[in-house]
C-alpha positions as CSV (number, residue, x, y, z in Angstrom):
1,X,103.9,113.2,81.3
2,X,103.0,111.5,84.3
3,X,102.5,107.3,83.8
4,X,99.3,106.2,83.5
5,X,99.2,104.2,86.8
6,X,99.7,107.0,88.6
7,X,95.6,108.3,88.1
8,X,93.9,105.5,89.0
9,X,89.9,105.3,89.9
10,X,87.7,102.4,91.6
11,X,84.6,101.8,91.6
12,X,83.8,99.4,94.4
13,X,80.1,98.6,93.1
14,X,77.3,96.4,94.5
15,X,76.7,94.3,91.6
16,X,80.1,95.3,90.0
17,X,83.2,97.3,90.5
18,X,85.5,98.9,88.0
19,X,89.0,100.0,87.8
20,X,89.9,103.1,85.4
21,X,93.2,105.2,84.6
22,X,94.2,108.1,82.8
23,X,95.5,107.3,79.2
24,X,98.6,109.1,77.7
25,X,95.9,111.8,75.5
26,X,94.7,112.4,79.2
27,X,91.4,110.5,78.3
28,X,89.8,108.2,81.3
29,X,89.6,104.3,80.4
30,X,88.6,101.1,82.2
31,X,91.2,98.2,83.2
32,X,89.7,94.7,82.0
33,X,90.4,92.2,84.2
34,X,92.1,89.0,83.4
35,X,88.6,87.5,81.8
36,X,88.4,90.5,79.7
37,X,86.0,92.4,81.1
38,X,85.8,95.7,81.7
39,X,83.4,95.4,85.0
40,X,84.2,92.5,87.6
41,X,81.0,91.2,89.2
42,X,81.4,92.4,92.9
43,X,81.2,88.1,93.6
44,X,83.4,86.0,95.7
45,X,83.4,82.3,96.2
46,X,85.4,80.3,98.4
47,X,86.5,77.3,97.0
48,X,85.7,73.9,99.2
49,X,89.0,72.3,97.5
50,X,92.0,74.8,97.3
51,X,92.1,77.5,99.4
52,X,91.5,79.9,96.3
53,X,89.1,82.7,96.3
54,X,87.0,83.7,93.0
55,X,85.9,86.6,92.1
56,X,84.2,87.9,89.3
57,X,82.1,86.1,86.4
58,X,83.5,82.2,87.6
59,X,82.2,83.6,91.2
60,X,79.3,84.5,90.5
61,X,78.2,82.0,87.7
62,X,79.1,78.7,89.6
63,X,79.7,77.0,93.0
64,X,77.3,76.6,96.3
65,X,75.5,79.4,97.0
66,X,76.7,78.9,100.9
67,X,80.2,79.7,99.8
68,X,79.6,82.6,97.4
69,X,78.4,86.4,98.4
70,X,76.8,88.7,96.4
71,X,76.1,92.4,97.1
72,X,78.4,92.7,100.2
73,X,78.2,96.7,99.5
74,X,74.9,96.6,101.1
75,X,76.2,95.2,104.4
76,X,79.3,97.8,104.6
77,X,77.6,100.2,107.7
78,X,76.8,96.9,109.9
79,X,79.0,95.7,112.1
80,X,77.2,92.5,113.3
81,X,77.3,91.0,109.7
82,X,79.7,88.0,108.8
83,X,79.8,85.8,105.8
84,X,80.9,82.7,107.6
85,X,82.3,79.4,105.6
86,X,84.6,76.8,106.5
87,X,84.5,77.9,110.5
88,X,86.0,81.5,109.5
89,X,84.2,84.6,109.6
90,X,84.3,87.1,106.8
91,X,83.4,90.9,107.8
92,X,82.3,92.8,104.9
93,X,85.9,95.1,105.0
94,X,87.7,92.1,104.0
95,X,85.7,90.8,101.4
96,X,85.5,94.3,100.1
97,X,89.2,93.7,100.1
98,X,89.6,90.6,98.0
99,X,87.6,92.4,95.3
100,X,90.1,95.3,95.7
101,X,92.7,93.1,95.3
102,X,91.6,91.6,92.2
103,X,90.9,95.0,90.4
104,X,94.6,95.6,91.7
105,X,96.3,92.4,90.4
106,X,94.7,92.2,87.3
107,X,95.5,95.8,86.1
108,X,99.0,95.2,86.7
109,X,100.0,93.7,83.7
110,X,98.5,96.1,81.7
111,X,99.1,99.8,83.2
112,X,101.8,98.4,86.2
113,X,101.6,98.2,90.0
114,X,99.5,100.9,91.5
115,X,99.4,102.0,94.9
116,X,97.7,105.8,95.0
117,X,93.8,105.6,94.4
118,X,90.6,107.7,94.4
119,X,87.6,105.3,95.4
120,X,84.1,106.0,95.4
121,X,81.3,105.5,97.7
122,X,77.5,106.5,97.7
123,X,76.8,109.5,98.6
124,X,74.6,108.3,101.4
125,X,77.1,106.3,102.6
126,X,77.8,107.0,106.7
127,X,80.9,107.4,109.1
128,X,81.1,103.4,109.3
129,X,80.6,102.8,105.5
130,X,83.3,105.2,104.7
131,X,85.8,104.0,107.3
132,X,85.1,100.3,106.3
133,X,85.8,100.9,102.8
134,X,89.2,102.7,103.5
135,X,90.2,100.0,105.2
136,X,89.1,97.3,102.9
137,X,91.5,99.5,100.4
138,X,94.4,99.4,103.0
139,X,94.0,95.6,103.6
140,X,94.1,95.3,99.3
141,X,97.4,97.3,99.5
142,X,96.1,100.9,98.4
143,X,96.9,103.6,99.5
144,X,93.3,106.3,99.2
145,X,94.2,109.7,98.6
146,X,90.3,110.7,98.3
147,X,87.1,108.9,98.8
148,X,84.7,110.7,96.5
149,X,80.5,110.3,96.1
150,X,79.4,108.2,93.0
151,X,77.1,110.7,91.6
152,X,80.1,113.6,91.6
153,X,82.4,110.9,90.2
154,X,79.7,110.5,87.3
155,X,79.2,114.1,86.9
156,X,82.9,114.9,86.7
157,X,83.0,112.5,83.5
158,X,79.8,113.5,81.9
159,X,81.3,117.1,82.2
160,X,84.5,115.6,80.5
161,X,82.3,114.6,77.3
162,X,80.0,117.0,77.1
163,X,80.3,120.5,76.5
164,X,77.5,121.5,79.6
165,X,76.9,124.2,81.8
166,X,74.6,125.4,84.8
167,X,72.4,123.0,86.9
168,X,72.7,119.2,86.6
169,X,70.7,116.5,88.6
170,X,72.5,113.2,88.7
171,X,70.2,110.5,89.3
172,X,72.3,107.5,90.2
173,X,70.1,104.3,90.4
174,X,72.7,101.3,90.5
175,X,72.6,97.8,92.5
176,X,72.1,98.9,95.8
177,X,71.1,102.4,96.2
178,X,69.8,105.7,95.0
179,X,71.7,108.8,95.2
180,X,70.7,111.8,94.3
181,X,72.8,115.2,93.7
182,X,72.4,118.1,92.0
183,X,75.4,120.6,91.6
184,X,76.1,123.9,89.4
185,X,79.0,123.4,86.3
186,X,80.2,126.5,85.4
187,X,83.4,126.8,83.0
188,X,86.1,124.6,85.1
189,X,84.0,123.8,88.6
190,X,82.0,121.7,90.1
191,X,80.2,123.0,92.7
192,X,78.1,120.2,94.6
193,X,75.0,121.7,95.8
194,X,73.0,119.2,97.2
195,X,73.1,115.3,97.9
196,X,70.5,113.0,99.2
197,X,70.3,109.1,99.5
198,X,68.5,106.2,100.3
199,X,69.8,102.7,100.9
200,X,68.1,99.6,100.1
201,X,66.6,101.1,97.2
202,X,68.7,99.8,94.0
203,X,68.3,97.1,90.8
204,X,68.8,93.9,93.7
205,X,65.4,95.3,95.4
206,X,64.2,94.8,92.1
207,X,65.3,91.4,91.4
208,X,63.8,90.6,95.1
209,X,60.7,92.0,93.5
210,X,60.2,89.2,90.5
211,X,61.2,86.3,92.8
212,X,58.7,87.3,95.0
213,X,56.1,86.9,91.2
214,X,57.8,83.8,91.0
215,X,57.1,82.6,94.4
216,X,53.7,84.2,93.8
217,X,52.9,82.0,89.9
218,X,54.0,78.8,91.6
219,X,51.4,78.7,94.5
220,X,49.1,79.3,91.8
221,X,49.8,76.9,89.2
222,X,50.9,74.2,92.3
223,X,48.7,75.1,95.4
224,X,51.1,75.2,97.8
225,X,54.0,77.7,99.2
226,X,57.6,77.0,97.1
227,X,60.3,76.3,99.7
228,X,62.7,78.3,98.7
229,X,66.4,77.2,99.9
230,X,69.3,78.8,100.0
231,X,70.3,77.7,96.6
232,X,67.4,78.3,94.6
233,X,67.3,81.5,96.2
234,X,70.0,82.1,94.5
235,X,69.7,80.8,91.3
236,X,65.8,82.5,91.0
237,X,67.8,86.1,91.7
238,X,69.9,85.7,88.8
239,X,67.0,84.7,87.5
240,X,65.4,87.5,88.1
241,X,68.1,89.7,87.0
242,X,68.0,88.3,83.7
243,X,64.5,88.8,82.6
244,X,64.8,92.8,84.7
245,X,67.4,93.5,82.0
246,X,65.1,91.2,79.3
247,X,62.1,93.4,80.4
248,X,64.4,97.1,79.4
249,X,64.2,95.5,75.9
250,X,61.1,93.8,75.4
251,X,57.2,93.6,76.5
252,X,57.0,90.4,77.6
253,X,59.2,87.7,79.2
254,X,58.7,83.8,79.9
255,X,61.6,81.8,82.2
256,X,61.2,78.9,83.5
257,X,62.7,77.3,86.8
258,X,62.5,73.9,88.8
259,X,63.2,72.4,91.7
260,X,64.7,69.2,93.2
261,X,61.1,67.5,93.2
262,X,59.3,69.6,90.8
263,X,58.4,69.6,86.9
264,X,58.9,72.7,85.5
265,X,57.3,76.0,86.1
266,X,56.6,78.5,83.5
267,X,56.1,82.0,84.3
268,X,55.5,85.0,81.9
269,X,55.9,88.5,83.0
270,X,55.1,92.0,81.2
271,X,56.7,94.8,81.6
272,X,53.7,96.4,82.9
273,X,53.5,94.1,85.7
274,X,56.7,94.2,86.5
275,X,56.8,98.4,86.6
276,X,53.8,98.2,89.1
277,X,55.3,95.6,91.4
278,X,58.4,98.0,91.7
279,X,56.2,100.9,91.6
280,X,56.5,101.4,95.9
281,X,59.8,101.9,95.2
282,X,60.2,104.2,92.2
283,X,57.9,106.4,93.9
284,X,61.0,106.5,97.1
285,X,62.8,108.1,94.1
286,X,60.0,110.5,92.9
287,X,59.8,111.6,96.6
288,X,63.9,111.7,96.9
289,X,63.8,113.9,93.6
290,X,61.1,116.3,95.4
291,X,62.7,116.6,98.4
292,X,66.2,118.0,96.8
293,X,64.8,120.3,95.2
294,X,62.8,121.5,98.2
295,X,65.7,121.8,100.0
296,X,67.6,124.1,97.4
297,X,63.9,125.9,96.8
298,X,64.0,125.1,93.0
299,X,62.0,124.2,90.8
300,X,62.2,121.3,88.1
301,X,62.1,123.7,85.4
302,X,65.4,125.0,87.0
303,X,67.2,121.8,86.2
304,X,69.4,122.2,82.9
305,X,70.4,118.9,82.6
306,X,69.1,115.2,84.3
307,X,71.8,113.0,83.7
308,X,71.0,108.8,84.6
309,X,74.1,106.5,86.1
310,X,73.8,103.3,87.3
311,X,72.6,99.8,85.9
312,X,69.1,100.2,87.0
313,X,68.6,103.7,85.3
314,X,67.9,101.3,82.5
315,X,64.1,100.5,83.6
316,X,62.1,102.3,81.0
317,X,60.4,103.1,83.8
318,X,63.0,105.3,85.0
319,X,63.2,107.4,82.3
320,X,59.4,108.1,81.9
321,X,59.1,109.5,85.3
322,X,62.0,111.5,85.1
323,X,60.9,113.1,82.1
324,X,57.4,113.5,83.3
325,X,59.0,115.2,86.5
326,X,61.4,117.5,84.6
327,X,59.5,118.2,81.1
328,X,62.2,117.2,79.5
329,X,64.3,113.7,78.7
330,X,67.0,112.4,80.8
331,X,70.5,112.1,79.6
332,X,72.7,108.8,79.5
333,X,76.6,109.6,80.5
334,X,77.6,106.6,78.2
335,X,77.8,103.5,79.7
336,X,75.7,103.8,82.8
337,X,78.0,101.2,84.7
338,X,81.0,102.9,83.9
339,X,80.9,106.1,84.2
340,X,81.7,106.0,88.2
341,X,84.6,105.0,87.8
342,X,86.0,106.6,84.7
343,X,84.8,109.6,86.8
344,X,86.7,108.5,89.8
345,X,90.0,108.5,87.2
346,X,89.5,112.1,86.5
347,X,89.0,113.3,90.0
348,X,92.2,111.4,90.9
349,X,94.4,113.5,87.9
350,X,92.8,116.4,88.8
351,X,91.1,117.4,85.8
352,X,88.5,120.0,87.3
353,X,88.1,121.5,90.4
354,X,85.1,119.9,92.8
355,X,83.9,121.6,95.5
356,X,81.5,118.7,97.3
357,X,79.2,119.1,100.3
358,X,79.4,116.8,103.5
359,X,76.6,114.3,103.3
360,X,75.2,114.3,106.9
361,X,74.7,116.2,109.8
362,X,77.3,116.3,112.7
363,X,76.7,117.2,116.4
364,X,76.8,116.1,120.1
365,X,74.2,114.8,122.2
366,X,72.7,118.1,124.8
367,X,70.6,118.7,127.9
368,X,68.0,121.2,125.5
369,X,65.3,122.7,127.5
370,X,62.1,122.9,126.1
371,X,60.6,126.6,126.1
372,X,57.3,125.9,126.0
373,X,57.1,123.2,128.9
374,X,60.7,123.9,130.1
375,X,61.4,120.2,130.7
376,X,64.9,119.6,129.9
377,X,65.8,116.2,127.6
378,X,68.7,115.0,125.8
379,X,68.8,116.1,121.8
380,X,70.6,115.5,119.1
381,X,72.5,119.1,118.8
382,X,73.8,120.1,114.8
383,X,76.7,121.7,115.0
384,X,77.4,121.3,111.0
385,X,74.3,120.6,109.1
386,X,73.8,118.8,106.6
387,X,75.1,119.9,102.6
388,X,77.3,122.4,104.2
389,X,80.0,123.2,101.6
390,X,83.5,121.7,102.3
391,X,86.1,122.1,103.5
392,X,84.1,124.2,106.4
393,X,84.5,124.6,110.5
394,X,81.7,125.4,112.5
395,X,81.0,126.4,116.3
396,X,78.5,125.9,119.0
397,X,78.2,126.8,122.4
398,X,77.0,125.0,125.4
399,X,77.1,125.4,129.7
400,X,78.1,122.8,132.2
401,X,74.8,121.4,134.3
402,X,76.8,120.7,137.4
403,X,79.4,122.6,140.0
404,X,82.8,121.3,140.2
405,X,82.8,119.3,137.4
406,X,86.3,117.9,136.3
407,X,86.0,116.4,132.9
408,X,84.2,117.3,130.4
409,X,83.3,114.8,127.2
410,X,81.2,115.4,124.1
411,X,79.8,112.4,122.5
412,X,80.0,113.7,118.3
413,X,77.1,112.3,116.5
414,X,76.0,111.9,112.5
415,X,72.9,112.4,111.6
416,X,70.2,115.2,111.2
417,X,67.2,113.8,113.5
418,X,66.9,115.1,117.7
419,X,66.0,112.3,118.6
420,X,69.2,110.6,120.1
421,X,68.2,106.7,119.2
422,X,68.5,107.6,115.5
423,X,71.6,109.2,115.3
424,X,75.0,107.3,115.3
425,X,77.8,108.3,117.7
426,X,80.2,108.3,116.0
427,X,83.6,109.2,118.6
428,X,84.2,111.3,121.8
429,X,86.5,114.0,122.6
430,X,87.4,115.1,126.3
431,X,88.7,117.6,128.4
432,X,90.2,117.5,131.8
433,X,89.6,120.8,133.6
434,X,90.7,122.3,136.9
435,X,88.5,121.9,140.0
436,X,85.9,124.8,141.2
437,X,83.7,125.6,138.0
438,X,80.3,126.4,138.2
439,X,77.6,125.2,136.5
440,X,77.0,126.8,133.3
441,X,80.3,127.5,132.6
442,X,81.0,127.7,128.4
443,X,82.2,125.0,126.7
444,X,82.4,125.8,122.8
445,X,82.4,122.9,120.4
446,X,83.9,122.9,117.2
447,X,83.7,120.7,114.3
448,X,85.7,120.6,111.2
449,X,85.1,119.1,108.2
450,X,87.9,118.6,105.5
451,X,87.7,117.8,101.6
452,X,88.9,113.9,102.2
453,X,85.2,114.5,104.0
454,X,87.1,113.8,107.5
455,X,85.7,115.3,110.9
456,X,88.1,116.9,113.4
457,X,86.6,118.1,116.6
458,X,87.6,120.6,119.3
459,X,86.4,121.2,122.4
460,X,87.1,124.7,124.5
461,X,86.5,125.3,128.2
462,X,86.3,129.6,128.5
463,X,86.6,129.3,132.3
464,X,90.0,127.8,132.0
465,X,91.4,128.3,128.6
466,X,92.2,124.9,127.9
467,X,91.2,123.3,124.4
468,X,91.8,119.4,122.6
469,X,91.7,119.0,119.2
470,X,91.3,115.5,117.6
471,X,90.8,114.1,114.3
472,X,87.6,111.9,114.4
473,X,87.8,108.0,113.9
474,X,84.5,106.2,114.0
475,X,85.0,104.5,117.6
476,X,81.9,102.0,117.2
477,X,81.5,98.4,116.5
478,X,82.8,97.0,113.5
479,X,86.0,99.5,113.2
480,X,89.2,97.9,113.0
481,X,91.9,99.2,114.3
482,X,95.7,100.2,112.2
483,X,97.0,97.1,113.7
484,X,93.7,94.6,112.7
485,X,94.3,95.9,109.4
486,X,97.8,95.6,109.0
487,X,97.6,91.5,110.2
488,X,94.5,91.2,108.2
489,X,96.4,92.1,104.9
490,X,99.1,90.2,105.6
491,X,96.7,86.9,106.0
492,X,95.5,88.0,102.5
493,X,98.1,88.4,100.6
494,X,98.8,84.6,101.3
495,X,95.5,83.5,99.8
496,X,95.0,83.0,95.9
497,X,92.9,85.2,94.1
498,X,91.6,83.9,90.7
């Protein structure tokens, strides 16, 4: 039998990330780190005095707030954002990274060094997202054999414990997002169906939500705005936290919290009160829910099994609408927090077959002519729309707008709307061609899309014959490149990790 550091799984999580392996009786199991802990707060702090980085529970439970980031997840598809301390920038790849490394370091003591990993992203996660997160694993020394989506990596271990069959809705709900998927188990297979997302939408929104009522019970009680700086920011969202997972457990909840100048101010909150102030945002989920099952024409009746991962799934809240959207009650997988990357373990061994679907739209930008008006504009063009079943290649043809013209290139976009401005380009691909074409000449575009969820393109002039074929790389800000990464890691395999 193979060792058990050879079927490793990460989850990379907003609030906290996991590492899990394949045990000898072929079950899935987390890692604990070298506190103990089976989940590592996805925290880092850099230390004023030695040049040592922590991560985890010490992160995340002391030091400056200026010199410790939280949620860096939610900052992995912008390339304009730096955490900046001690005159160094941090991009969110490599702080990704120093969490990767952590997982890594501390689980090798207990299952060995491990290089070959499956890691997980949301499902909504685009081009940039995924890129950054492969790269944050290459700078931690991995090597990613597959990046697969949370809510399949959760399904793949519910299936694992539970004897269940026909149409499952995972409802994943953790720190930073919501995913939604629905897929078909029959026997052996996993057959993705359907995935839909929406960022920003996750159990830190909810913590924004109760400082916001304690911002809200100070002007009352004090008549005047509370200043809130960057450390009591802080210290209020933990806060905040803390009486969220108080409020899954009991009705009612008093904290208290002071500032440099200030007695102390109580503040009690119900769990009604608290359910409304989030309510905007579970209804985001009620709509998400609606709109999946629109898409596949079902019905909820046609849903077998609900099944609830993530932290924030634990909001009674949650529950109730589920059930009152499905008639029926939703099912835990275990330990919500867990079961992403325990999943993740599973899909790395092997243990079932998973056919996935991609998770957005890709295309190029066109000259369409309207038929009604017959005014011509640039469009975003689909050429492989969105929850097509992978691996798949699909084809679409378009003619030159100009005589004589000598190279052709196709910008490749993700994303389903026409509008151009809210689309992402995501690469080009070009093709030098002989001289003398005429306009509307045929140029066919192809796209590919592989199981690793990869995008190769190809682009084919008929006048000529002549084709290029290219595997896509996300060309836009905020990629690095083999050789960034390569320095990067060695710079961080220099610095201490505690």
């Amino acid at each position: 039998m193979a060792s058990t550091s050879e079927f490793v799984g990460i989850d990379l999580g907003t609030s906290t990330s996991a590492l899990a392996h394949i045990r000898e009786d072929g079950n899935p199991e987390l890692v604990p780190n070298s506190d103990g802990e089976r989940l590592t707060p996805s925290v880092v702090y850099f230390d004023q005095y030695d040049d040592v980085k922590l991560i985890g529970s010490a992160a995340r439970d002391g030091g400056s707030p200026e010199r410790t980031v939280h949620h860096i997840k939610r900052f992995m598809d912008d390339p304009d954002y730096y955490f900046e301390v001690d005159g160094e920038q941090w991009s969110p790849t490599e702080i990704s990274s120093l969490i990767l490394t952590k997982l890594k370091k501390d689980s090798a003591s207990i299952i060995g060094e491990i290089k070959d990993v499956v890691l997980t992203v949301p499902a909504n996660f685009n081009e940039l997202a995924r890129s950054a997160t492969i790269s944050a694993g290459k700078m931690a020394g991995l090597n990613v054999t597959r990046m697969v989506n949370e809510p399949t990596s959760a399904a793949l271990y519910y299936a694992h414990i539970k004897a269940v069959s026909g149409l499952v809705m995972v409802y994943d709900l953790g720190g930073g997002s919501l995913d939604i998927t629905i897929l078909e188990k029959r026997g052996n297979y996993i057959d993705i169906l359907l995935s839909e997302g929406a960022r920003h939408l996750g159990g830190h929104d909810f913590d924004e939500q109760i400082v916001r009522t304690f911002a809200k019970e100070y002007r009352k009680q004090k008549g005047r705005e509370l200043k809130i700086t960057p450390y009591l920011k802080r210290r209020l969202l933990t806060l905040g936290e803390d009486t969220k997972k108080l409020l899954s457990k009991v009705k009612v909840v008093t904290e208290t919290f002071s500032t440099d100048n200030e007695p102390i101010t109580q503040v009690t909150i119900t769990r009604d009160s608290f359910e409304q102030s989030i309510r905007n945002l579970l209804t985001r989920g009620v709509m998400l829910v609606e709109q999946a099952l629109d898409t596949l024409q079902l019905q909820p009746s046609d849903i077998d099994h609900v099944v609830l991962v993530g932290g924030s799934t634990r909001i009674p809240k949650v529950t109730e609408i589920l059930e009152k959207q499905f008639g029926k009650k939703p099912l835990s997988c275990g330990n919500v927090d867990e079961c992403v990357a325990l999943g993740a373990a599973l899909f790395a061994q092997k243990a079932m077959h998973v056919s996935e679907v991609c998770n957005h739209s890709y295309g190029t930008l066109a000259l369409i002519e309207d038929a009604a008006t017959g005014v011509a504009s640039v469009q975003n063009s689909v050429v492989i729309p969105k929850n097509s079943r992978l691996p798949c290649s699909m084809s679409q043809t378009y003619q030159t707008s100009r005589d004589d013209e000598r190279l052709i290139e196709i910008e490749i976009t993700q994303g389903e709307d026409p509008d151009p401005r809210y689309v992402d380009v995501i690469g080009k691909i070009s093709l030098d061609v002989p001289p003398n074409r005429p306009a509307g000449s045929e140029v066919t575009v192809t796209f590919s899309y592989d199981e690793n969820q990869r995008v190769h393109a190809e682009i084919y002039d008929s006048h000529s014959g002549l084709k290029h074929n290219v595997p896509i790389q996300y060309t836009g800000k905020g990629v690095l490149t083999e050789d960034e990464i390569q320095r990067k890691s060695a710079y961080l395999k220099q610095i201490q990790i505690a």
